[in-house]
N, C-alpha and C positions, 0 to 999 in steps of 0.2 A: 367463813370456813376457809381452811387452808388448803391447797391442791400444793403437790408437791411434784417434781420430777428427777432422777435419777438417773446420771450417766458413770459407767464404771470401767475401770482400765482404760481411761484415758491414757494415751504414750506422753504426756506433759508432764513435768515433776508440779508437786504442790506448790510450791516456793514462787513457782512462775504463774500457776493459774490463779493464787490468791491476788498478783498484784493485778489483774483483770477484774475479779469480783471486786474489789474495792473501789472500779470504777462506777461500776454500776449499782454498787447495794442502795437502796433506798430509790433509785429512782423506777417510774412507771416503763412497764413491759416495752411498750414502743419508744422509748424515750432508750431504753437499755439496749434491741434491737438497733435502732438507728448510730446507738455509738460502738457498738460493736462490731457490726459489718465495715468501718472505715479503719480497725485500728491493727497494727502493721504485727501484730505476734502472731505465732498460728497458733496457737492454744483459743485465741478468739474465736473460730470456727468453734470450737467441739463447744465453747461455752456458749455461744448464739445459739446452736442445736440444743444445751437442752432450755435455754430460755424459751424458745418458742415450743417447744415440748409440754412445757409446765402450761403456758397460755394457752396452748391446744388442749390441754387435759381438764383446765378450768372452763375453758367453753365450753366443749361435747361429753363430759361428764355431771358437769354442775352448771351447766346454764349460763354461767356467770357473761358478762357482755366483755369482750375483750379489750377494748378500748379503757375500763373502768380497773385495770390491773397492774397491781403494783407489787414491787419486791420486795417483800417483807424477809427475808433470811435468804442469803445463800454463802455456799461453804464448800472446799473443795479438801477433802480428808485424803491420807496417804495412802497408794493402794499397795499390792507387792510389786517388791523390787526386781527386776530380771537382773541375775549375775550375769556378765561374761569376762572375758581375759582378752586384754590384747598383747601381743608378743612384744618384750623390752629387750635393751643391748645383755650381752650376756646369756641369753639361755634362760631370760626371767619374765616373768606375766605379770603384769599388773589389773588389779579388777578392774569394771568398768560397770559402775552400777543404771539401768536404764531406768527411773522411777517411775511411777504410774498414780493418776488419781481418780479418788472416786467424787463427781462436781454432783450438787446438790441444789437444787433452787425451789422455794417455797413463794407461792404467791399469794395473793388475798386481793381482796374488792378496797377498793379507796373509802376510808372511812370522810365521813360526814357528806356524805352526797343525797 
C-alpha cells in the first residue's frame, strides 16, 4: 500500500528542488532523512519535512513499521508563480518571477522481506 504526503507553495523553484529529490529517490526513508539533514541547499529543509511526514502517515495511519520504508515516487510539480517588478535605470521595471513548488513523496513497505 502506498501512503503519500504533500507539501505545497514551497518558496523553492522546481528546478532546484528536483535536483534534491534525485538524491534521494529510491533510497529507504532513513537512509533519505540521514542525507538530507547534512546537505547545504535550503530547499532540503522543506524536502526532509515532508519525507518524514509521508513515514509518519505510513506508521499512524497504516501500521506500517518505519524502519521497513522506502521511496517509491517522489516529484516536485510547479506551483504559482509570484510577480513582482524591481525598479531599472530609466524609469523602467523589470519582472522578477518568485517560483513556488508543490513537493510530493510516496512511500511503501520494502518488498521481499
Amino acid at each position: 500500500m502506498e501512503v503519500r504526503a504533500t507539501a505545497k507553495f514551497i518558496r523553492a523553484s522546481p528546478r532546484k528542488v528536483r535536483l534534491l529529490l534525485d538524491v534521494v529517490r529510491g533510497k529507504s526513508v532513513n537512509e533519505a532523512v540521514a542525507v538530507l539533514r547534512f546537505m547545504p541547499q535550503a530547499a532540503a529543509r522543506d524536502v526532509l519535512s515532508v519525507v518524514k511526514s509521508a513515514a509518519a502517515n505510513a506508521e499512524n495511519n497504516f501500521q506500517m513499521a518505519p524502519d521497513d520504508l522506502v521511496i517509491t515516487s517522489i516529484y516536485a510539480n510547479e506551483g504559482p508563480t509570484f510577480k513582482r517588478f524591481r525598479a531599472k535605470a530609466r524609469g523602467q521595471g523589470t519582472r522578477i518571477l518568485k517560483r513556488t513548488s508543490h513537493i510530493t513523496v510516496v512511500v511503501d513497505e520494502r518488498e521481499g522481506l
